[in-house]
Each structure stands twice: as C-alpha cells, then as structure tokens.
N, C-alpha and C positions, 0 to 999 in steps of 0.2 A: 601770345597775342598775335594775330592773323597781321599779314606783311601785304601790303600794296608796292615795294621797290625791293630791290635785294640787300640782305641781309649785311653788307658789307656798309649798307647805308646807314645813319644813326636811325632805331626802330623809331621813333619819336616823331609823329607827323603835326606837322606847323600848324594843322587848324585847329581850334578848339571843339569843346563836345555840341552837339547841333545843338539849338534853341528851337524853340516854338514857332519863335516870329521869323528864322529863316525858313524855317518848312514850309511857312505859310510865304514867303516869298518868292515860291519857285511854285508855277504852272503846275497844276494835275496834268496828266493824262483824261482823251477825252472819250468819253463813256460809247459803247457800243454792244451791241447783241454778248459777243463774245470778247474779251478784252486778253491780252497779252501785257502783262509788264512785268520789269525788272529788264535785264542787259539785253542788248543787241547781238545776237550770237552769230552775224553771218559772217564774221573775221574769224579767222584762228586767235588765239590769246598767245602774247607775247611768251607769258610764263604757266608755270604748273606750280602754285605754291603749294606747301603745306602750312599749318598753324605759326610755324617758326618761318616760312620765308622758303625759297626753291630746294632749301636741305631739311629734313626732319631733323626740329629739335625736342626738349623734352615738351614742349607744349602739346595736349594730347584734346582738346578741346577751344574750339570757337567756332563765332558767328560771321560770315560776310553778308552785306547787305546792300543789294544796288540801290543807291539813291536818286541820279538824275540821269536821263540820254536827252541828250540837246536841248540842252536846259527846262525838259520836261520831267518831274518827277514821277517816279516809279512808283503809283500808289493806286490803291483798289479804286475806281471813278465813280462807285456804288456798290452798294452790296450784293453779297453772293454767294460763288464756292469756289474754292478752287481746286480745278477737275485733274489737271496734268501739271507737272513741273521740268524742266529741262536744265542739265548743267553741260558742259566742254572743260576738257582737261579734268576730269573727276574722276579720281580712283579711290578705295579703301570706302568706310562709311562713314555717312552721312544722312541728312535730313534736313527738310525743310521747315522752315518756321514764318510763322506768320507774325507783325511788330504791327501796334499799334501804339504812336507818338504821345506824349504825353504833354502836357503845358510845362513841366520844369525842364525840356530837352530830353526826357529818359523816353523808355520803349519799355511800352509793356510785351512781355513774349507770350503772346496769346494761346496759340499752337500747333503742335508739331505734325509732321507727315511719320509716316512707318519708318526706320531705319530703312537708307537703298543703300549697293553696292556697284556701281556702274561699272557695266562689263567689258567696257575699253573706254578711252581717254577721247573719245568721238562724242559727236551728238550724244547723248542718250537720254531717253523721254521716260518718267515714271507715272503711273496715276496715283491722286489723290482724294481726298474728299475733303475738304475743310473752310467753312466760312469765311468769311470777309466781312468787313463793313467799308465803309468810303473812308477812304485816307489812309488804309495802311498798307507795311508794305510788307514786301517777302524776302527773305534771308534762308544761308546754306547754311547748318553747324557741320564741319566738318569731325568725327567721334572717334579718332587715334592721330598719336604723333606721325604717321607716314601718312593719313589719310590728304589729298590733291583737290584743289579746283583751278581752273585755270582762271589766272587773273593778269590784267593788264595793271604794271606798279603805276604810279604817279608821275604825271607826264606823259606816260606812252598811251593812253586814250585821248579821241577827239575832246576839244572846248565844248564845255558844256556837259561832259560825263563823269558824275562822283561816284564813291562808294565812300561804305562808312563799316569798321571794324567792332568786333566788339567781342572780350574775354570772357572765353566760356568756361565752365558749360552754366548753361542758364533756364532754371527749370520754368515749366510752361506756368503761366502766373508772376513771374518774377520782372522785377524791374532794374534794367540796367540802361547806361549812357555808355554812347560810341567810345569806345578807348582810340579809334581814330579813324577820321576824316581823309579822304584822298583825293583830291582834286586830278583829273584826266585820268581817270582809275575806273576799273571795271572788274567785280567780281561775273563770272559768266553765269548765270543762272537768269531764270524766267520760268514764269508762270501765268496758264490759261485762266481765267477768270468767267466763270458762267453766271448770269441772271441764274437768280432763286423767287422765281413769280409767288408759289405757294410757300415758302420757308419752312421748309422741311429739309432744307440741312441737303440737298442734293440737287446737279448742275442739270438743269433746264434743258442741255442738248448735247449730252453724252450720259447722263445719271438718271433722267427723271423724265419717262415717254406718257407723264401726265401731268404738263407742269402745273394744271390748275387746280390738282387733289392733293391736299397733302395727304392721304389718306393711302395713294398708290402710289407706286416710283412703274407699276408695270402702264400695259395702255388703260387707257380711259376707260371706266362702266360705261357701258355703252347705255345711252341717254334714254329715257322709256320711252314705247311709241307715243305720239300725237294722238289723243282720240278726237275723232272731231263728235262738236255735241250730236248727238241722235236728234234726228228729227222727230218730230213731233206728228199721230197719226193726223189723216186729213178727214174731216168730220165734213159730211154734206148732209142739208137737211131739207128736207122732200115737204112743201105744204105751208103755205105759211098763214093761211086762212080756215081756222080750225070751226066747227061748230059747236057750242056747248049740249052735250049729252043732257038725257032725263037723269041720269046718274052722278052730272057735274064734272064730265070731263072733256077732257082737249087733247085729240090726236093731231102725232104729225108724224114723220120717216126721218130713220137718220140710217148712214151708210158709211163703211169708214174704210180703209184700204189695208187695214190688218186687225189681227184679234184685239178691243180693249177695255173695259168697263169701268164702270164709274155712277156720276148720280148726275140725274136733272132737276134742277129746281126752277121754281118761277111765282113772278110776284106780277101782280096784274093790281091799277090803281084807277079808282074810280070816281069819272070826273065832276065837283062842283062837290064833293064832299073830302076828309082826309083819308079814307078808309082806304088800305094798303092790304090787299087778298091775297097769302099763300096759298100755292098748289102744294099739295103732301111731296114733300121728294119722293122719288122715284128710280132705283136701280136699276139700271141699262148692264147688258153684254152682247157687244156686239161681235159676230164671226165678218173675218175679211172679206169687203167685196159684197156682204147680203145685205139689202133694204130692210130696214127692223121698224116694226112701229114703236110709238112710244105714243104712253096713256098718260095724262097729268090729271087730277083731281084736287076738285072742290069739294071740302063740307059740304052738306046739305045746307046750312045758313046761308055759305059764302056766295053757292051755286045762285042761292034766290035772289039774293042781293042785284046778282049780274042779270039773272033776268029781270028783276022789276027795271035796274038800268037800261035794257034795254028794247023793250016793251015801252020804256016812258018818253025814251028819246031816240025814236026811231031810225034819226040818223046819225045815232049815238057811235065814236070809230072806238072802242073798244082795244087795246091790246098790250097782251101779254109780254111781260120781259125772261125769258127763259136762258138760264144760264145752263150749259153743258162741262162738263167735268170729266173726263175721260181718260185713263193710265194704261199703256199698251205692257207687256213684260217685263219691261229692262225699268218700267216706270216713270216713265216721259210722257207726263200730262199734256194734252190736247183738252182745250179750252173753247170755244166757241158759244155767243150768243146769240136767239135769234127773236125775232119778233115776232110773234104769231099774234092775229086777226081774230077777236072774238067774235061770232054773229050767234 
C-alpha cells in the first residue's frame, strides 16, 4: 500500500475513505484553453517513495493520486484529453490513470497511459492521449516493488494540499476506495489537459491542427471557393412602337452583351372587350454585342381583330406586353419585359 510518511510510522492514515460530499466540498480548478492539474512540481519532494514507503518492500503495485493544492481540487474543469503527464522523483515503471469519483466515495479507474520508464529522478514529461470528462482526476500506478515517485509524507506539504492512496493494481474499469487519505501530502505528478472542440478523442493544441473536423487530426480541407452568383446577360431592346404587318406582325431589336437564347412571348389585350391575343412564341439567338430583329405574329383572326380595333377607335393606345426569356451558357436567365405600341 503506497506511504505518504515513513515507514517507521504506523502505515495507517487517520482519515477515512473520501465521500462524495467531501469532493463536492472542496473548489474545482478553474477552466481554461489548456489546464494543468494534479501537484505542484516547482519544489523538489521531500521523499522518493516506493509502493512500501522510502525502502522497497514486497508491495509491487499501486496508485497515487493528488487530490487538492490550496485547497483547490485537482480535477478535469471540462472535458477533453490529456495530452502530456509529468512526474519528479520517479524511477522504474509506471503509468498514468485517469479516476472518476463515484457517489459511494470509490473511483472508477477509467484509464491508463502506455507504461513510462523516467530516465532520471528530475522533471520528466511523457505524452499521452486519453479523455477526460469534468471532475475527475489523475493518479500515478507505480508497476514494481523498487518502482519511485517522489512524494511529500503527511505534514511535510503546504495547508491545503492532500493526496489520496490506493492498493493496486487496479484494472481499467474497476472500482476501488482510497486505502488512504493524506492531509499536507503530495504525490508529484500532473497533467496537461486540452479542449476536445470536435470529440474525436485528440487535444485541440498539440494533437488535432483541425479542431472543428472530427474527420481530420492533420490541417483543415481547405474550404471550397466562394463563387459569386453569375450575372445575368443585359437585354436592350431597340423600338418600342411597332406597326402591325399585312402578315400580323410586330418588330422590334434586341441586343445583348454576350451569346444567349431563349423565347419571346407576348399577350396584347383589347380594350372594352375580354379578349386576351397571343403572339406565336418566337425563338431568339442572339450573338454578343449584335442588334437582332425580332418578328412576333398574330393569326390571321387575331391580326383582324386589332385592326378593326383600331380602324374603330382611332385614338385607340394599343399595347403589347412582351416577355423576354433569355439563358447565356453557364444558364443564367436574363428576363426582361417590354411594352411595345401597336399602330
């Protein structure tokens, strides 16, 4: 069972196993871009424990787990990843584990980093990759009887710094309670905590140079161009006072600023009665830039109609409503109405 005093001391720490409602009475940590928590590593630690305390004994597995620094708990402040871990005084191996608390006081052991081996008893920084959610926290197993972290025992850390022990080994899934509580105790270890924007399981600003795809961890597909809509051709029409042909038709010019065709139609209504006269539609193609005539026709009934109208009422105003319809390549209709002038 992992020692927070030396071994000369009875192993048995005073506190009982956490509860619920003490976790819940000590402060999170407060949320930001990238978060850091577990121990405060800028002191050297008092001691270099093993599983049994500053001697190896047969104990060949457990957990340490920092619980509070200045009376702030050492817990995820949202969820994430965690990207990097760091232990002092750690030799032989080890691994990191991620605890989430339960309502009976136990920890669930969610899970595990790779086995590390730190290559001296100094700083040493490992990477990881492993989730988070808000609230929980991170712990060292230390995986042989000579395996080291450096810990400050009970009493020899500031007011307001616990740790909490726990008999290992304890597989990922499994649920254990603190075998013991340490009041001014510090196991040394700490962990980088990244935002997971897309939740693909990798840290935001060391793992994932696309945090909004979960789709890529590399850089972003680059976004497709903008097309802006196509404009539409520009229709001028030449004549707006047409005369009716012996044939029953109506000229007038249209001209347009690139190749487009389409149809014209037109309805002409004749006044003091209901009668509503179509012109035959009529297929237009115009080349860019050239004046084109354009012919509309009346039946020979409809033609007569408009002349007896206006033979009767001499200063009868006559006019036509002509719709234009026009689709250049790419098929961006060009619309245009105009009014043409019967005489």
């Amino acid at each position: 069972m992992a020692q927070f005093r030396p071994v000369s001391l009875p192993r048995a720490i005073a506190a009982a196993a956490i509860t619920s409602a003490a976790l819940a009475a000590v402060a999170p940590a407060a949320a930001s871009a990238a978060t850091t928590i577990g121990a405060n590593l800028s002191t050297a630690p008092k001691n270099m424990n093993t599983c049994d305390g500053p001697t190896p004994g047969s104990t060949t597995s457990c957990d340490l787990a920092p619980l509070t620094e200045g009376n702030v708990a050492q817990t995820a402040p949202s969820s994430g990843v965690v990207t990097r871990w760091r232990v002092v005084g750690g030799s032989g191996p080890m691994k990191l584990r991620v605890l989430r608390p339960q309502s009976d006081g136990s920890f669930l052991f969610v899970s595990s980093s790779a086995v590390e081996s730190p290559s001296n008893t100094g700083l040493v920084t490992f990477n990881t990759q492993l989730p988070v959610q808000a609230g929980d926290y991170i712990g060292i197993e230390l995986e042989s009887a000579t395996a080291t972290l450096g810990v400050d025992n009970t009493s020899q850390a500031p007011v307001g710094t616990s740790a909490m022990a726990f008999a290992g080994p304890v597989a990922d899934g499994g649920l254990e309670k603190p075998a013991e509580i340490a009041q001014q105790a510090r196991g040394y270890v700490n962990a980088d905590i990244e935002p997971d924007a897309d939740h693909d399981g990798y840290g935001d600003e060391t793992q994932d140079q696309c945090p909004t795809n979960a789709a890529t961890q590399g850089p972003c597909p680059a976004a497709p161009p903008v097309v802006s809509p196509r404009k539409p051709a520009l229709l001028k029409a030449f004549g707006h006072v047409a005369h009716l042909s012996r044939s029953g038709g109506v000229s007038f010019y249209l001209r347009s600023n690139e190749r487009v065709s389409g149809t014209v139609t037109a309805t002409l209504s004749l006044p003091k009665t209901a009668k509503v006269l179509r012109f035959a539609r009529h297929t237009v193609r115009l080349k860019a830039g050239v004046k084109t005539k354009v012919t509309l026709r009346l039946s020979k009934k409809n033609a007569a109609h408009v002349r007896r109208a206006l033979k009767t009422h001499r200063h009868l105003r006559l006019t036509a409503k002509v719709t234009i319809r026009l689709k250049d390549s790419a098929g961006t209709v060009a619309t245009k109405v105009l009014r043409l002038r019967i005489r």
